[in-house]
Backbone as numpy.savetxt, mean C-alpha at the origin, in Angstrom:
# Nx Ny Nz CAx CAy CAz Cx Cy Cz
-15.12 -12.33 4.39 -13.97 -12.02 5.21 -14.27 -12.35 6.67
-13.20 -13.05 7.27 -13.55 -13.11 8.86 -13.04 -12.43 9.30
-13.00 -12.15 10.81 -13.22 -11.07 11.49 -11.28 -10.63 11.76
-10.53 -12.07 11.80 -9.71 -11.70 11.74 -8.57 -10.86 10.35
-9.81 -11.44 9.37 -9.52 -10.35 8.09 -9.44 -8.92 8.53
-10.93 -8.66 8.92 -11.25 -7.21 8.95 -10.01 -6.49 9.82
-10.06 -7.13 10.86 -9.30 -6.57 12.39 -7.74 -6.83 11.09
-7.32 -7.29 10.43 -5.57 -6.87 9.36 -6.05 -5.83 8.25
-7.43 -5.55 7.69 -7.36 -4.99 6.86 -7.47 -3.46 7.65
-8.25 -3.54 8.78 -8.35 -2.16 9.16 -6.80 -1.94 10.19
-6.67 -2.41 10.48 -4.97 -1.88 10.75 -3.88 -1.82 9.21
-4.13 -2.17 8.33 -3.24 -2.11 7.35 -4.10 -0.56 7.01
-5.01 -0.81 6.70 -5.63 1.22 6.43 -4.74 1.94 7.07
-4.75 2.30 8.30 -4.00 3.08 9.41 -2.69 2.82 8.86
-1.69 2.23 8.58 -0.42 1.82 8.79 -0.46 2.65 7.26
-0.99 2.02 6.64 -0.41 2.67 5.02 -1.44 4.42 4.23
-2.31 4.33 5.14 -3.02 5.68 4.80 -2.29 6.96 5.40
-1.92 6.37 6.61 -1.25 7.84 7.51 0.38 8.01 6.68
0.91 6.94 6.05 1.85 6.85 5.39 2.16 8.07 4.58
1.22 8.49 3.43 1.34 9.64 2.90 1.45 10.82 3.54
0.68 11.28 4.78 1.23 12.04 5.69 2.49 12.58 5.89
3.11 11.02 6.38 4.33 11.11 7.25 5.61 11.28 5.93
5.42 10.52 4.72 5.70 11.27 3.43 5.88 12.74 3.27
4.84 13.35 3.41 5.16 14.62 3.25 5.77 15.15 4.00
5.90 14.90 5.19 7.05 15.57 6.39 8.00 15.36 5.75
8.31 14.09 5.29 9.89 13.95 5.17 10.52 14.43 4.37
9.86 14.47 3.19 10.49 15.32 1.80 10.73 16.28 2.02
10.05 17.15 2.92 10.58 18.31 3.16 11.95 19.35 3.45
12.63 17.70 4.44 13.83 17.76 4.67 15.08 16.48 3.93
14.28 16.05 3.24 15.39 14.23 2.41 14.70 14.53 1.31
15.51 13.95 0.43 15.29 13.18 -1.20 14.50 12.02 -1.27
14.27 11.94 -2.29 12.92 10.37 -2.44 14.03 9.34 -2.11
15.19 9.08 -2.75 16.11 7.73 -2.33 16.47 8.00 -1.31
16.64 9.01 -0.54 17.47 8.72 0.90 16.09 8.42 1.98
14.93 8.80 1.71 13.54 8.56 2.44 13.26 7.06 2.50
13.41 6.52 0.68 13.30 5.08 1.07 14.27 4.25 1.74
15.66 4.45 1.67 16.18 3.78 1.88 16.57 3.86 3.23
16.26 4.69 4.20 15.81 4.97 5.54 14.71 4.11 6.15
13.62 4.52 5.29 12.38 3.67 5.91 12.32 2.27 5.55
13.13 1.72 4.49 13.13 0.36 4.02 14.34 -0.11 5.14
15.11 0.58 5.60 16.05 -0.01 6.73 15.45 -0.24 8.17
14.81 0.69 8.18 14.12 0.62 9.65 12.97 -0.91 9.44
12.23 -0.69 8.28 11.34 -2.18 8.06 12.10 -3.10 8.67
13.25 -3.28 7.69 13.87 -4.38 7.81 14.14 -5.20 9.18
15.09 -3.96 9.78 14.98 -4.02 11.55 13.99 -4.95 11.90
12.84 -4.16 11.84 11.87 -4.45 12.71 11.36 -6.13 12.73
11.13 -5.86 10.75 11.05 -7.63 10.41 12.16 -8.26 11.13
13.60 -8.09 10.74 14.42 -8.77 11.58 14.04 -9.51 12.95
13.83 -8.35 13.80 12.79 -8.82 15.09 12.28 -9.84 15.17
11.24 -9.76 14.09 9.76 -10.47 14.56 10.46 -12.17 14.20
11.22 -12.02 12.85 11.85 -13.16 12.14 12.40 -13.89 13.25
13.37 -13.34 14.42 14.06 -14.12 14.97 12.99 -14.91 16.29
12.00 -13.78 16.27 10.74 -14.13 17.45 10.44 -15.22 17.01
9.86 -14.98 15.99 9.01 -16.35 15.26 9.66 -17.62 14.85
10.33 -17.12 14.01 11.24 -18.62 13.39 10.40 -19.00 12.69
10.17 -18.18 11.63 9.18 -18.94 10.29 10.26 -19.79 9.75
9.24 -20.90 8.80 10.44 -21.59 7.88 10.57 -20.66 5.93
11.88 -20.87 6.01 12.60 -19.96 4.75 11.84 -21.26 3.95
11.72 -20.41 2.50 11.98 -21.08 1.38 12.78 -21.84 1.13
12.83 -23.08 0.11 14.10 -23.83 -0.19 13.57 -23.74 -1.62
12.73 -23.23 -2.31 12.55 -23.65 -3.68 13.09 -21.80 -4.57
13.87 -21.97 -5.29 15.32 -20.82 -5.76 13.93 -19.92 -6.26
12.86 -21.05 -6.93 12.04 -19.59 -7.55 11.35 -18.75 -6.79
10.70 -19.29 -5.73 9.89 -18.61 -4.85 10.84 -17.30 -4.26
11.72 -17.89 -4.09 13.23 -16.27 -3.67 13.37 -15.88 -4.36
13.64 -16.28 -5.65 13.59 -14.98 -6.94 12.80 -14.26 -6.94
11.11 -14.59 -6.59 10.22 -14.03 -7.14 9.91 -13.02 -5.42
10.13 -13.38 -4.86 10.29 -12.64 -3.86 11.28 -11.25 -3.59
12.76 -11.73 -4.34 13.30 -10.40 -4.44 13.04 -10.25 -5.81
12.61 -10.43 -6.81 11.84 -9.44 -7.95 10.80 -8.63 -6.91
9.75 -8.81 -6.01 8.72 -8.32 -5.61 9.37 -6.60 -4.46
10.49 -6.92 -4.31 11.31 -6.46 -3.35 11.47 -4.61 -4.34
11.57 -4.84 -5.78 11.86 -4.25 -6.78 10.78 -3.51 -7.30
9.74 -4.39 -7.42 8.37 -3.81 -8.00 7.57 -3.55 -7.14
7.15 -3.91 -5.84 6.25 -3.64 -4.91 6.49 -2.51 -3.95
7.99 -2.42 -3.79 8.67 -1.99 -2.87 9.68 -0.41 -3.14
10.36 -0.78 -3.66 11.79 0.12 -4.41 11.00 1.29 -5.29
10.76 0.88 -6.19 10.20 1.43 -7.46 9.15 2.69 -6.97
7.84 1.91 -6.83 6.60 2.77 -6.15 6.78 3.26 -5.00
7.65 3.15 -4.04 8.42 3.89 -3.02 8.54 5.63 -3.47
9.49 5.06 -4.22 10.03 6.16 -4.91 9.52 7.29 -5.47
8.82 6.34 -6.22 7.73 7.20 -6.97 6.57 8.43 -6.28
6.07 7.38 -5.12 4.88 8.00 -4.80 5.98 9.31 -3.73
7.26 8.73 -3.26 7.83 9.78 -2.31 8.28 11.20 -3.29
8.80 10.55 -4.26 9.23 12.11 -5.70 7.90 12.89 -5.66
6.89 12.17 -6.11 5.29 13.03 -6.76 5.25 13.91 -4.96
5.38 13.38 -4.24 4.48 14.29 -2.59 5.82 15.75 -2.89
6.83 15.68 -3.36 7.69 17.01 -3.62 6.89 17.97 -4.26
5.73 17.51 -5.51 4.37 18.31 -6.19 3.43 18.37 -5.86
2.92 17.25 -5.38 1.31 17.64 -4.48 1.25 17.22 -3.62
-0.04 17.13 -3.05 -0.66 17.14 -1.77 -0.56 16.07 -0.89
0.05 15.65 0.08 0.06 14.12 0.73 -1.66 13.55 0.38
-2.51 14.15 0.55 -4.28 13.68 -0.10 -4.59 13.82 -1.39
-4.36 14.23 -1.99 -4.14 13.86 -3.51 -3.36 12.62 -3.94
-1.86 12.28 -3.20 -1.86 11.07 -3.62 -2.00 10.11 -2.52
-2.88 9.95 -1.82 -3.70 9.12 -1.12 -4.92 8.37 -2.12
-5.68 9.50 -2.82 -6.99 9.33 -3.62 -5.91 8.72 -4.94
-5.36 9.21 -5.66 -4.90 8.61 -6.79 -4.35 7.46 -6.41
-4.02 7.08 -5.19 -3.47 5.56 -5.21 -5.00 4.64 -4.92
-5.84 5.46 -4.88 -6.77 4.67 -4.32 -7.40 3.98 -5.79
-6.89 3.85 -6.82 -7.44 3.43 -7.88 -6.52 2.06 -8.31
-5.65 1.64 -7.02 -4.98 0.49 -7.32 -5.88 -0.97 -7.50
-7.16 -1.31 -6.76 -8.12 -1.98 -7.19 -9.19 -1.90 -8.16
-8.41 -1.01 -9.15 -9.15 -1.28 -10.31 -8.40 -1.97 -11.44
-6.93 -1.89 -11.37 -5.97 -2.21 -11.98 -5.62 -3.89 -11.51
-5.86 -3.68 -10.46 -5.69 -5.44 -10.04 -6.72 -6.19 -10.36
-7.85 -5.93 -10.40 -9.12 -6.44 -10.96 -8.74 -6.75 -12.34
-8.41 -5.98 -13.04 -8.27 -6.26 -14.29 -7.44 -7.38 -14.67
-6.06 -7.20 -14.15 -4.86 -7.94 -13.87 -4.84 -9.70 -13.31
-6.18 -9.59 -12.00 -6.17 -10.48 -11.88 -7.44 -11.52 -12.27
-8.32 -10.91 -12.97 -9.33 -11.73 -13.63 -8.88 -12.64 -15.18
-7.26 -11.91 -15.73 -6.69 -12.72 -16.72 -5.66 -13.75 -15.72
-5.43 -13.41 -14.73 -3.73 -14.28 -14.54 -4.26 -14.88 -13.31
-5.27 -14.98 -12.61 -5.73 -16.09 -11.66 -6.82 -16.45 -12.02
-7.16 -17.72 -12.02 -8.26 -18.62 -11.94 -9.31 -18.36 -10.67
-8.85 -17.76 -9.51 -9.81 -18.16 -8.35 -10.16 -16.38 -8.08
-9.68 -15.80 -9.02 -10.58 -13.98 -8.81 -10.67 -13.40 -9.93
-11.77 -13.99 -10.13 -12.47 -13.08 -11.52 -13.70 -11.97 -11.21
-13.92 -11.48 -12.28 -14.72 -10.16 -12.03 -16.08 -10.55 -12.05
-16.83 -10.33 -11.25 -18.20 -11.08 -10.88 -19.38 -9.52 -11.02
-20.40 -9.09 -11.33 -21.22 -7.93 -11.44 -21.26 -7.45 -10.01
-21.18 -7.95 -9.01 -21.27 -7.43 -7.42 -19.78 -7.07 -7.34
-18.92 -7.43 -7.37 -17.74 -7.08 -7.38 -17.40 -5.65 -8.19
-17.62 -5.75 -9.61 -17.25 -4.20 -10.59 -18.36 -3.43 -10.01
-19.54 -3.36 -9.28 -20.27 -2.47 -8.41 -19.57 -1.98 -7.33
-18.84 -2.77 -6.51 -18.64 -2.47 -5.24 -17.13 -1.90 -5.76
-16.40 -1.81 -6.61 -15.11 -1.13 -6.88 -15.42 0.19 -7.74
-17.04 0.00 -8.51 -17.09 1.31 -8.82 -17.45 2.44 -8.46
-18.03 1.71 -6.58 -18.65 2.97 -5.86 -17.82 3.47 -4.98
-16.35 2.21 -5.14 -15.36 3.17 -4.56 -14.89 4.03 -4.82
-14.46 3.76 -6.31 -14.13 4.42 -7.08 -14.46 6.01 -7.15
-15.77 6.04 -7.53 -16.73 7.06 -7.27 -16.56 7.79 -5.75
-16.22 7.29 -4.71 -15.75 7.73 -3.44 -14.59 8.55 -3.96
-13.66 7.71 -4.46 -12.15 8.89 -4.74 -12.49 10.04 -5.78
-12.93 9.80 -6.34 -13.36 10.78 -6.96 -14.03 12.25 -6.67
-15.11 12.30 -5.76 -16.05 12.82 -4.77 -14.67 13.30 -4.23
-13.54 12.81 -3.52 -12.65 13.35 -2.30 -11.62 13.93 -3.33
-11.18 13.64 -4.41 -10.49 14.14 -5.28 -11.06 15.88 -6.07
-12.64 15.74 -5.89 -12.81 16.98 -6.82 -13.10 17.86 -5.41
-13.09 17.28 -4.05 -12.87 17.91 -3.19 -11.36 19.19 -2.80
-10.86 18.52 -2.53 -9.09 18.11 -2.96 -8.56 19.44 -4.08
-9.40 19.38 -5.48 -8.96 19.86 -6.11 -9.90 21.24 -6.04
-10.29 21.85 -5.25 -11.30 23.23 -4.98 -10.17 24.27 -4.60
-10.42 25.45 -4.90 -9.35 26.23 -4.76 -8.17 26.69 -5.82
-6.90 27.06 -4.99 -5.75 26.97 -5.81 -5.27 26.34 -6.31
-5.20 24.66 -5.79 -4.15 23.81 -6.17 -4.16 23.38 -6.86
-2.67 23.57 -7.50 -2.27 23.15 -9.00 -1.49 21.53 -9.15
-2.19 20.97 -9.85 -1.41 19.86 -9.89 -0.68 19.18 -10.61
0.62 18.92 -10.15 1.81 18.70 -11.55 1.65 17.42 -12.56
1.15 17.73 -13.49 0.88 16.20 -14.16 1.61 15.38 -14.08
3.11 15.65 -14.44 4.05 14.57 -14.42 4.05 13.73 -12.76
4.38 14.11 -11.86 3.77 14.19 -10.65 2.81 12.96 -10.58
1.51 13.53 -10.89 0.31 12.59 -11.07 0.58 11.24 -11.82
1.84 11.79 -13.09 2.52 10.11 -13.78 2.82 9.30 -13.27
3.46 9.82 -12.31 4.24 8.80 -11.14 3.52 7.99 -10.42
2.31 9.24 -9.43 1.45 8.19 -8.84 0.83 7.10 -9.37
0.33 7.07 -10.81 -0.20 6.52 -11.57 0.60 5.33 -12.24
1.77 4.94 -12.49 3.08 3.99 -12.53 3.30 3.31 -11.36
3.51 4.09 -10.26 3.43 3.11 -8.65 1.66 2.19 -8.73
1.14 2.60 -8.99 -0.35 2.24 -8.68 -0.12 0.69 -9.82
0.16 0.76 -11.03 0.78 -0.60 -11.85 1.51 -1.38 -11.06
2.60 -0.46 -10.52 3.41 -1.68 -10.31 2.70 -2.16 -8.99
2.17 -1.89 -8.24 1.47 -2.42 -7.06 0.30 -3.25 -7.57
-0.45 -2.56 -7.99 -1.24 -3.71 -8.57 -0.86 -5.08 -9.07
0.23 -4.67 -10.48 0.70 -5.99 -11.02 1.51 -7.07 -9.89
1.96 -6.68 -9.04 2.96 -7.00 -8.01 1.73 -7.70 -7.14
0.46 -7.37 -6.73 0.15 -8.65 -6.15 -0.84 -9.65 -6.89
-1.04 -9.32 -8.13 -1.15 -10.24 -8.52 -0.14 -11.77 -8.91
1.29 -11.14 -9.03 2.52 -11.84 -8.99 2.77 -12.74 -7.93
2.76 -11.78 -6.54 3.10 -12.42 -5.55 1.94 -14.19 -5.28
0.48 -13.66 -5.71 -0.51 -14.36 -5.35 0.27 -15.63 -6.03
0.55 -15.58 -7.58 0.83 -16.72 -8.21 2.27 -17.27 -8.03
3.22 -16.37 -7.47 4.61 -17.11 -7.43 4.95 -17.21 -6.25
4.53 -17.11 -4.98 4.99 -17.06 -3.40 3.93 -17.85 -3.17
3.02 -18.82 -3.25 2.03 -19.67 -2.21 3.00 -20.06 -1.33
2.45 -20.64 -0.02 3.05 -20.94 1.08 3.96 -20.28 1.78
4.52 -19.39 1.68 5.36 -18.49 2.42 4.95 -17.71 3.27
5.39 -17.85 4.40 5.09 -17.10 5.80 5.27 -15.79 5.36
4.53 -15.00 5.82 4.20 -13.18 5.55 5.44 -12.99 6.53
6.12 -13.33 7.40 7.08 -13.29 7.84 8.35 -12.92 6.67
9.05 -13.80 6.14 9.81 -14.21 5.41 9.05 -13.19 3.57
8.16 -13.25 3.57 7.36 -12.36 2.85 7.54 -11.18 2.13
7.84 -10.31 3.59 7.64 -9.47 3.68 9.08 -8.77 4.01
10.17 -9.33 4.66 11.66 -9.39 5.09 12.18 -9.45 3.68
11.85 -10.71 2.97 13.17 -10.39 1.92 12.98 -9.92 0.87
11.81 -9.59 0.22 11.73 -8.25 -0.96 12.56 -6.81 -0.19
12.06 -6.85 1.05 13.09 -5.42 1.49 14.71 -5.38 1.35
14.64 -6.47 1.58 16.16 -6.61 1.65 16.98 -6.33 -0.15
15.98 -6.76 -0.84 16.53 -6.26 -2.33 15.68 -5.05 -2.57
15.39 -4.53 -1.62 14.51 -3.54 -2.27 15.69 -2.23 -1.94
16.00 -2.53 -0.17 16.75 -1.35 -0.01 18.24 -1.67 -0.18
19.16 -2.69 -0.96 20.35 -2.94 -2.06 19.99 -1.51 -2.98
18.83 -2.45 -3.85 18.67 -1.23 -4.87 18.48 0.43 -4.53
17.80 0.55 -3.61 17.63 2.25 -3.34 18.28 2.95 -2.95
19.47 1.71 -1.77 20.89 3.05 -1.04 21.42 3.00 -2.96
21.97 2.25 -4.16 22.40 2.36 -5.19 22.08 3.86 -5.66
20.67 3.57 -6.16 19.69 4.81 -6.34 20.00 6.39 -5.77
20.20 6.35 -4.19 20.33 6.95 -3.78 22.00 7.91 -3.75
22.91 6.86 -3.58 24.12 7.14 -4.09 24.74 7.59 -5.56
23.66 7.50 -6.25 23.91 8.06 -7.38 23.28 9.56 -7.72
22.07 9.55 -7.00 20.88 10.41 -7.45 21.13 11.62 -6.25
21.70 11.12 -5.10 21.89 12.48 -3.83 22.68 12.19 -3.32
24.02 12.01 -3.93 25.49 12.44 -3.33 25.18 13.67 -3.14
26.48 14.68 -2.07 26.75 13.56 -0.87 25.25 13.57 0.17
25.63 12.45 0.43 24.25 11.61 0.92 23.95 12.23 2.28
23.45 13.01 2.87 23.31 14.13 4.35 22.34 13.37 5.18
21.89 13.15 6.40 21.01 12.47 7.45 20.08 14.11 7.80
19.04 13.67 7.80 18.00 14.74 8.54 18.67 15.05 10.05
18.58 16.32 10.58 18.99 16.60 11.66 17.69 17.27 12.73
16.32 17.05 11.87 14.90 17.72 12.34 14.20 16.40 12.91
14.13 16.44 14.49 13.31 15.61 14.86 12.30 15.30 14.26
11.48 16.20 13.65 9.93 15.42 13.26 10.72 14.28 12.47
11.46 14.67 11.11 11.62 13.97 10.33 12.21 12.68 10.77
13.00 12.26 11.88 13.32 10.80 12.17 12.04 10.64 12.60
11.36 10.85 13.26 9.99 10.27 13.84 9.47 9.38 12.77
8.87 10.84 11.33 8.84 10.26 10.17 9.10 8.95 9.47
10.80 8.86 9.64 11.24 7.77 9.13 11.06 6.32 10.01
10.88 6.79 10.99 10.90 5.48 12.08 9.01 5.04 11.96
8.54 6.22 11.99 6.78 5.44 11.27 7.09 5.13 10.15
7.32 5.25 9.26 7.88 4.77 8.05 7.72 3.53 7.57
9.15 3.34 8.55 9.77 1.91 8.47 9.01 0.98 9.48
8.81 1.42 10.68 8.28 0.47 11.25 6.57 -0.06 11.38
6.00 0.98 11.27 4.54 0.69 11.02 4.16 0.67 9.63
4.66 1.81 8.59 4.14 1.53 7.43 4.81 0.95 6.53
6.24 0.15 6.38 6.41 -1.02 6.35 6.28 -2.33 6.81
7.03 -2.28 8.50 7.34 -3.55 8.49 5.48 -4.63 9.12
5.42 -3.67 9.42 3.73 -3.69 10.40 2.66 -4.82 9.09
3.18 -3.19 8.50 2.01 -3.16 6.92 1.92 -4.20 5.94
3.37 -4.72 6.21 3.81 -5.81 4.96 3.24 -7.07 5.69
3.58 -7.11 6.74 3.13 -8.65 7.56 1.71 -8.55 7.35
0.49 -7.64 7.63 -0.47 -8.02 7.21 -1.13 -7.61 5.86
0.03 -6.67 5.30 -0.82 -7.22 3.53 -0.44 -8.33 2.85
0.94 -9.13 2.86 0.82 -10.55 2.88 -0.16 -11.39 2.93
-0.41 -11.36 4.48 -1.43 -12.27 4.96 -3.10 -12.06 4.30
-3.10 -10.67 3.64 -4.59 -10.57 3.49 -4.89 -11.26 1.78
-3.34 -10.34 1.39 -2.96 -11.25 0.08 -3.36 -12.73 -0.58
-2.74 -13.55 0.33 -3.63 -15.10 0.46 -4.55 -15.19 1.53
-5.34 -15.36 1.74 -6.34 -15.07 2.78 -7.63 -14.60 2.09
-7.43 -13.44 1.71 -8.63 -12.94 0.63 -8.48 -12.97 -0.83
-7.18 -12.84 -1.25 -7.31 -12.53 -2.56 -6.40 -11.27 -2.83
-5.69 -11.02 -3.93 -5.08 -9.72 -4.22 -6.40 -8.45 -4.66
-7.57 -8.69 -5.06 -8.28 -7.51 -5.96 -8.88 -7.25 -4.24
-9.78 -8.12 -3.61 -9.74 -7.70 -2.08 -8.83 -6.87 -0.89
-8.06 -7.43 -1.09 -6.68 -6.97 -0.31 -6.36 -5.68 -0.68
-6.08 -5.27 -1.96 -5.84 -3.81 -2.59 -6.78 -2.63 -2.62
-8.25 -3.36 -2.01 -9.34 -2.50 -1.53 -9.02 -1.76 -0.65
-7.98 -2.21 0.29 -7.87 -1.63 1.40 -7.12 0.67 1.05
-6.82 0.24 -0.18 -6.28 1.48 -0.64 -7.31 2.46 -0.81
-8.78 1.89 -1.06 -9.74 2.96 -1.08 -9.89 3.61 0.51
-9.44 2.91 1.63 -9.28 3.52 2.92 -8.28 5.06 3.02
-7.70 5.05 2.21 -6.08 5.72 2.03 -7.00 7.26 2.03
-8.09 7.70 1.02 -8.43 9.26 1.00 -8.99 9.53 2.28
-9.40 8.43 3.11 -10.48 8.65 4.04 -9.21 9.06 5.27
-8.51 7.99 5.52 -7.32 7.97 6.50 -6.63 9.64 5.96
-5.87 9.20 5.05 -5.11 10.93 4.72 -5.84 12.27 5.08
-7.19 12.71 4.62 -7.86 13.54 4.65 -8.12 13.85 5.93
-8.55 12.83 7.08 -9.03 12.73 8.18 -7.66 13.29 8.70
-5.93 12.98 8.79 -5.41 13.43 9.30 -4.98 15.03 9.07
-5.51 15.28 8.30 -5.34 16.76 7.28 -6.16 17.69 7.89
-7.88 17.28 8.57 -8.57 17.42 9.67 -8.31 17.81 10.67
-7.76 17.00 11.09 -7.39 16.88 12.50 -5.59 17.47 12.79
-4.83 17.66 11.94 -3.79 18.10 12.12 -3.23 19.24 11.52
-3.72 19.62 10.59 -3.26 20.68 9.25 -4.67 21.64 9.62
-5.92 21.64 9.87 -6.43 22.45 9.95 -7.72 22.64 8.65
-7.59 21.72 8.37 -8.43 21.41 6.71 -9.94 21.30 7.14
-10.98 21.50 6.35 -12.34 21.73 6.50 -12.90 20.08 6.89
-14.01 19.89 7.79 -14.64 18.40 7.28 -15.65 19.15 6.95
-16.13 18.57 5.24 -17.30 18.90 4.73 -18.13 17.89 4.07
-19.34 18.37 3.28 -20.49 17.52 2.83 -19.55 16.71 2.05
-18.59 16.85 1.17 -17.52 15.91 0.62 -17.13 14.87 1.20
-16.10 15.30 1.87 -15.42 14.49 3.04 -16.59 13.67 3.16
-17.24 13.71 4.11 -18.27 12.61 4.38 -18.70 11.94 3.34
-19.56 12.29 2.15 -19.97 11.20 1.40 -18.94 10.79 0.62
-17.97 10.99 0.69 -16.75 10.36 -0.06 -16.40 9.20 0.98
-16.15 9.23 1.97 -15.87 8.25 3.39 -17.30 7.30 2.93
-18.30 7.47 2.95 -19.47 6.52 2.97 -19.31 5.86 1.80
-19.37 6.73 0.52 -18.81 5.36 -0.53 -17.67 4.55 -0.48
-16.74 5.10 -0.02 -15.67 4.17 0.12 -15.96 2.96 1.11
-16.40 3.26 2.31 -16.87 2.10 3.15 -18.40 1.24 2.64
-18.77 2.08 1.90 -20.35 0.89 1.39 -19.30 0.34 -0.20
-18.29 0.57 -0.46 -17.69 -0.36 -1.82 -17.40 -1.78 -0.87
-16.83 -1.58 0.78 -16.54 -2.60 0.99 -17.58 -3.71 1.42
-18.34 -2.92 1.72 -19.90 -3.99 2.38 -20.02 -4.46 1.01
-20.20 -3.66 -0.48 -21.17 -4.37 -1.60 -20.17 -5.24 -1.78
-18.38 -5.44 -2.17 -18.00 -6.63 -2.45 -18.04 -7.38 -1.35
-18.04 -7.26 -0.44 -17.50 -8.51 0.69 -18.90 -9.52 0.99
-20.49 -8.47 0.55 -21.31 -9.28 1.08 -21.85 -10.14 -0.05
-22.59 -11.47 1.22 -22.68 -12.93 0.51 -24.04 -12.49 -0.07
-23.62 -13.01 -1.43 -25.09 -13.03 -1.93 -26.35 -13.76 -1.50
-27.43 -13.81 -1.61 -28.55 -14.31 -1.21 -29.06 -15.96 -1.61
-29.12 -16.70 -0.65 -28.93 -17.77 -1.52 -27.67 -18.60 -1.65
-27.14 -18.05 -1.87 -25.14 -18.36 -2.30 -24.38 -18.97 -1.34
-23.59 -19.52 -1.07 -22.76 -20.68 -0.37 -21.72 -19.67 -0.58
-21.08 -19.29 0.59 -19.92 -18.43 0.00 -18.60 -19.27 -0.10
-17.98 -19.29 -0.83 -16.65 -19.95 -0.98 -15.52 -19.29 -0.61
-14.39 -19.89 0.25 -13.31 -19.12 0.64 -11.85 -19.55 -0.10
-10.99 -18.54 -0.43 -9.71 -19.10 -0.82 -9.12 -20.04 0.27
-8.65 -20.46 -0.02 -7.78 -21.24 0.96 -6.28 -20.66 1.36
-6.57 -20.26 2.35 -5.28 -19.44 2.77 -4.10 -20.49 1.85
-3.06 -19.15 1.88 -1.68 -20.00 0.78 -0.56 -19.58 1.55
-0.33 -19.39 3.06 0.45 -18.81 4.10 0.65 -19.77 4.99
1.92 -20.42 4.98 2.36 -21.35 5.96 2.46 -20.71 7.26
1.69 -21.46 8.34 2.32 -21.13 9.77 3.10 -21.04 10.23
3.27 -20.06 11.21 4.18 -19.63 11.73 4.75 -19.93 13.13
């Protein structure tokens, strides 16, 4: 990874870890469809913005837009939803750690359906000591009272598929497309489908009237969408989807830390060695073996 990897993957941590957080504020006062389809509007905005800044070039080939608003559906809409319903049952850090098992599912996913990321013995090491990180922060997590709703946990566990399967998709049916354009028009079918969703599922449809909660929605949409999408795109082709989805083992470390620092929550012998495996999963995959010529994907992201 070069440096300008690191410097998108560690801002995509921040953008999508504090996410669950700002999740839980909101449910408090909105429904899962009126949350997404709030924060998928504000994305949009924002992409809007950058779209007219930039002037990427659109697609002209019908499949690459299909497969783009299919991605709008599965990446977006769906696991939205999902992970916003489950935070109504548990813990914004609970499903931080359970999403953090989305690079194990893409590994799998993408060692059958791409040619250029297969599962290498340094690689299933460095995802199993992440692994082992969520875990460590999970039996943390679970000390005490808290009860956790299985069905709940279903959900997180269904978003975590469709995210997974979804970049392995994107890797093979979007080459060349500006993270611009990327990242803009799955939202755009994403939030069609969710005001639907929403109009069906929470008539009549009410606006939050609690400051935190627009705050909420406006981090939401604008950092942990529209921010988030432009550089998980880019890390997408750039590194690879089973790389890129690493960045989710950041998610217990980010969540917990704000739980710390804002909620009043313990830092303990947990916390910490759960944070250290998660950050030594990323040193063992990323580093070059000894000897070894490292080979790079070839970015698949037209300039912008």
């Amino acid at each position: 990874m070069k440096t300008k990897d690191w410097l998108a993957f560690a801002g995509l941590s921040l953008a999508w870890g504090s996410s669950f957080f700002w999740i839980k504020i909101a449910v408090a006062e909105v429904g899962p469809f009126l949350l997404v389809a709030l924060r998928v509007l504000f994305g949009i905005l924002g992409l809007a913005a950058v779209a007219l800044w930039r002037r990427p070039e659109w697609p002209k080939d019908r499949r690459a837009i299909g497969a783009l608003l299919l991605l709008g559906i599965t990446n977006t809409a769906l696991p939205f939803v999902l992970i916003s319903w489950a935070e109504i049952h548990i813990d914004s850090a609970v499903a931080a750690i359970l999403n953090g098992s989305v690079p194990l599912f893409t590994m799998v996913i993408a060692h059958f359906a791409l040619a250029d990321d297969r599962m290498t013995r340094q690689r299933v090491l460095g995802l199993a000591v992440g692994f082992l990180g969520v875990i460590v922060l999970t039996l943390r997590d679970l000390q005490g009272d808290i009860r956790l709703n299985l069905l709940a946990q279903g959900a997180m566990m269904l978003a975590v598929l469709f995210y997974a399967g979804s970049s392995v998709f994107a890797r093979r049916n979007a080459q060349g497309v500006s993270p611009i354009v990327h990242a803009l028009v799955p939202l755009l079918s994403a939030d069609a489908f969710i005001w639907g969703g929403a109009l069906l599922n929470e008539s009549p449809i009410r606006l939050p009237v609690q400051g935190i909660t627009w705050i909420a929605l406006l981090w939401l949409g604008l950092v942990g969408s529209c921010t988030a999408y432009l550089l998980y795109f880019y890390l997408v082709h750039s590194i690879g989807p089973t790389r890129a989805t690493m960045v989710t083992y950041m998610f217990p470390v980010v969540g917990i830390t704000l739980g710390v620092a804002f909620l009043g929550e313990v830092l303990d012998v947990s916390l910490v060695l759960g944070a250290i495996l998660v950050v030594g999963s990323l040193l063992i995959v990323n580093r070059r073996a000894a000897g070894v010529k490292r080979t790079q994907l070839k970015p698949a992201v037209a300039s912008d």
